[in-house]
PyMOL CGO cylinders between C-alpha atoms (Angstrom):
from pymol import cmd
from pymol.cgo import CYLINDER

trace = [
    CYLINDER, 39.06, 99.53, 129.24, 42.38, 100.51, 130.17, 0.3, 1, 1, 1, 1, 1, 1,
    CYLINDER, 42.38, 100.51, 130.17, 44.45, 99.01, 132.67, 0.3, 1, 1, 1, 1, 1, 1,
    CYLINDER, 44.45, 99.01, 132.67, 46.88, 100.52, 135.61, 0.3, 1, 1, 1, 1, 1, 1,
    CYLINDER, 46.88, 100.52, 135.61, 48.63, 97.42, 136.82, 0.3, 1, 1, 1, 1, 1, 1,
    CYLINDER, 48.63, 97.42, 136.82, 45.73, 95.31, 138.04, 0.3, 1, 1, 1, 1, 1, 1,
    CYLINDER, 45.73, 95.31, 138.04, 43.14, 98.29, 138.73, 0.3, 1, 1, 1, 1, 1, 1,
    CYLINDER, 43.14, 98.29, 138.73, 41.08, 99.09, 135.54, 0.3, 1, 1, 1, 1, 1, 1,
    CYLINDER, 41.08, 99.09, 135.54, 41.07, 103.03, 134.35, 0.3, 1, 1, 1, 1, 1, 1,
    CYLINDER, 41.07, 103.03, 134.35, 37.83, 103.82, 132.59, 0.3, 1, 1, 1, 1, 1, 1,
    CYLINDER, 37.83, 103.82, 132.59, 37.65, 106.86, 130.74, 0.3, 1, 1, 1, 1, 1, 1,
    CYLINDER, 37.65, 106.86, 130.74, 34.04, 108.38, 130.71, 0.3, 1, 1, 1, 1, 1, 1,
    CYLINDER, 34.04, 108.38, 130.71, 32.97, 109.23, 126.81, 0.3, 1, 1, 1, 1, 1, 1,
    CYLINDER, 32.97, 109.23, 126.81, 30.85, 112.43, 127.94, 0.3, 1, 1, 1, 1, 1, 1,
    CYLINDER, 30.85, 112.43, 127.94, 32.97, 113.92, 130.34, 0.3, 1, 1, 1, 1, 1, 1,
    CYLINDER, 32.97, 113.92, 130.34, 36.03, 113.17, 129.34, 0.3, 1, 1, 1, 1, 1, 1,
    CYLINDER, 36.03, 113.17, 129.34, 37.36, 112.26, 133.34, 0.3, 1, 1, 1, 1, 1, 1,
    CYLINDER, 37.36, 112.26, 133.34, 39.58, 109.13, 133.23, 0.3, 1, 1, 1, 1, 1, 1,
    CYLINDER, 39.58, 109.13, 133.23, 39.08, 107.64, 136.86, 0.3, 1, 1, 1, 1, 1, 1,
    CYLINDER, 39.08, 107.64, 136.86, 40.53, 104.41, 138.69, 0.3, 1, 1, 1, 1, 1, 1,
    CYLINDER, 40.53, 104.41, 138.69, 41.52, 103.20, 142.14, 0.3, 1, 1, 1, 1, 1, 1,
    CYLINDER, 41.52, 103.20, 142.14, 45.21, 101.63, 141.94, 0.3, 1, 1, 1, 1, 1, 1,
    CYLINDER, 45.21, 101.63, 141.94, 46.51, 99.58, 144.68, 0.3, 1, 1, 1, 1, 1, 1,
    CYLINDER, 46.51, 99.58, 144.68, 49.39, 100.26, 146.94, 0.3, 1, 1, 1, 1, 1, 1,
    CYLINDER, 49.39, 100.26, 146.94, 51.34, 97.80, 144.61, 0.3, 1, 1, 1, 1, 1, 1,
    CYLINDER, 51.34, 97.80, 144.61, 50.25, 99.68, 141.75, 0.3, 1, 1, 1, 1, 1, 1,
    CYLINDER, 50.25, 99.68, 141.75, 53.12, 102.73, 142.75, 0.3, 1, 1, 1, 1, 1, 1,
    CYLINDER, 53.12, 102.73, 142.75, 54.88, 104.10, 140.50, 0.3, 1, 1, 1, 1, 1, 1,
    CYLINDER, 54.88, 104.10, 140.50, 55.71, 105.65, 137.06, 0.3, 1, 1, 1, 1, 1, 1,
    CYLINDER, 55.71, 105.65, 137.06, 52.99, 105.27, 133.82, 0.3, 1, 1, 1, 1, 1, 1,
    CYLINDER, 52.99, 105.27, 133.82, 52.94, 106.22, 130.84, 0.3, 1, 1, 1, 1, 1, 1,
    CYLINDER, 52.94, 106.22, 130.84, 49.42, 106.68, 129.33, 0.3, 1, 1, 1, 1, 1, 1,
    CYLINDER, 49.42, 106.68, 129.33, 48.38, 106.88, 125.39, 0.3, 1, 1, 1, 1, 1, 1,
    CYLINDER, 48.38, 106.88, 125.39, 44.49, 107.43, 124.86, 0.3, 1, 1, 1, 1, 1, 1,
    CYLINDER, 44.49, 107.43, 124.86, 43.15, 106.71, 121.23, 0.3, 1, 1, 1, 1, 1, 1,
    CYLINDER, 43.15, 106.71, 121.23, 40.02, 108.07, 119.69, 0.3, 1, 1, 1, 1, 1, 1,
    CYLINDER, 40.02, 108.07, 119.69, 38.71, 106.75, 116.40, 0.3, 1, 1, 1, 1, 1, 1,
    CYLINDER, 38.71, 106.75, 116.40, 35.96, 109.08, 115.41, 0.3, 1, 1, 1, 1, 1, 1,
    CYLINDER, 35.96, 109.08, 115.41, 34.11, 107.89, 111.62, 0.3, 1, 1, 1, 1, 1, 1,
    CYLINDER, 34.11, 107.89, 111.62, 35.45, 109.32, 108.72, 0.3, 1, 1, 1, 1, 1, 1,
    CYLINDER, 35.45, 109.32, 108.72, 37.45, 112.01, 110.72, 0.3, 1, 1, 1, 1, 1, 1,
    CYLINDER, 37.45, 112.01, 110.72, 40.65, 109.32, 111.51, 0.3, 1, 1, 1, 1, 1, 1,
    CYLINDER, 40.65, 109.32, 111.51, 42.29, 108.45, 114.87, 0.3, 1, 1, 1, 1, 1, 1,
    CYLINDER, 42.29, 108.45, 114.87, 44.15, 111.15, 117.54, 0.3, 1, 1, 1, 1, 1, 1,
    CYLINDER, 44.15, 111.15, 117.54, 46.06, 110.13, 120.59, 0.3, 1, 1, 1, 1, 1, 1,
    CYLINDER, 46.06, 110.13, 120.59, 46.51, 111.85, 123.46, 0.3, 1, 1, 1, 1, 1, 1,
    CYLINDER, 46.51, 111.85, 123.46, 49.35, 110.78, 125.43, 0.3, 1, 1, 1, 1, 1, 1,
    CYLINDER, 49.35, 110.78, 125.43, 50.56, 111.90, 129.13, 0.3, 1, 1, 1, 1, 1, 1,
    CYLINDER, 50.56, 111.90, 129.13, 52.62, 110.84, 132.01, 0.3, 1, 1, 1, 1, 1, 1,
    CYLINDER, 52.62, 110.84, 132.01, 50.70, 109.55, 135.36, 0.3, 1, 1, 1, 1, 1, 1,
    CYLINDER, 50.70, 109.55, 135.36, 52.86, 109.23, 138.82, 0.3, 1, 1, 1, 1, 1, 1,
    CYLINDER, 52.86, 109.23, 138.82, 51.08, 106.67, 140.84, 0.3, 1, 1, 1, 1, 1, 1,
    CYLINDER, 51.08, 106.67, 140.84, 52.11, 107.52, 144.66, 0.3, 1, 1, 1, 1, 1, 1,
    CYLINDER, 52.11, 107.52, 144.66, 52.18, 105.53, 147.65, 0.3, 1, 1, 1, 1, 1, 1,
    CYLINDER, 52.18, 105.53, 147.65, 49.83, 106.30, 150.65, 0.3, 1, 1, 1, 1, 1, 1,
    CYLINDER, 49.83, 106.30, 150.65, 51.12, 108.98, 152.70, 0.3, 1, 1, 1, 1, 1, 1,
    CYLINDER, 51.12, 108.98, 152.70, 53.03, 110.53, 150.62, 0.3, 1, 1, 1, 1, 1, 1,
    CYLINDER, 53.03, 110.53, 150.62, 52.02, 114.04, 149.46, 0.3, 1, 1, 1, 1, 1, 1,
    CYLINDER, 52.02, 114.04, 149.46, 49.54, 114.69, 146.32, 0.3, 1, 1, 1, 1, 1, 1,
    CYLINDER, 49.54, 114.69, 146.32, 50.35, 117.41, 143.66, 0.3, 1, 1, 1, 1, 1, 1,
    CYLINDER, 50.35, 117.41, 143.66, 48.70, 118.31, 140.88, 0.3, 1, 1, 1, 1, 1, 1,
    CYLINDER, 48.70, 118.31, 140.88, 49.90, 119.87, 138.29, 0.3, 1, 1, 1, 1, 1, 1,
    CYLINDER, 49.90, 119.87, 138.29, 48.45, 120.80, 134.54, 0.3, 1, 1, 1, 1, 1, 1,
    CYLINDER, 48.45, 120.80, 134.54, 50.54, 121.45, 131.68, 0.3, 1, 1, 1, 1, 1, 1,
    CYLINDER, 50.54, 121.45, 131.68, 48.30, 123.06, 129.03, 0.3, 1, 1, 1, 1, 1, 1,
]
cmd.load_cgo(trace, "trace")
């Protein structure tokens, strides 16, 4: 399990989706580093930045491919 401050992240193995509910204390900046192990094949991270935002203040999304 991974944690966001104090709210767990849990990152679904057949879908892929990472969900959580952070607190309002919880705001701010995150880096995030995901590692896979898969048998005979070796480890691969996957790392990304998550902005964690206050209530009220506006949500973008954005995707960098």
């Amino acid at each position: 399990m991974l944690r966001l401050g104090n709210a767990p992240l849990v990152l679904d193995p057949q879908t892929g989706i990472l969900s959580g509910t952070p607190k309002e204390k919880d705001a701010g900046e995150y880096q995030v580093d995901i590692e896979v192990e898969i048998d005979g094949k070796g480890a691969y991270v996957q790392s990304f930045p998550l902005q964690v935002k206050p209530r009220g203040v506006p949500l973008l999304l954005e995707r960098k491919d």
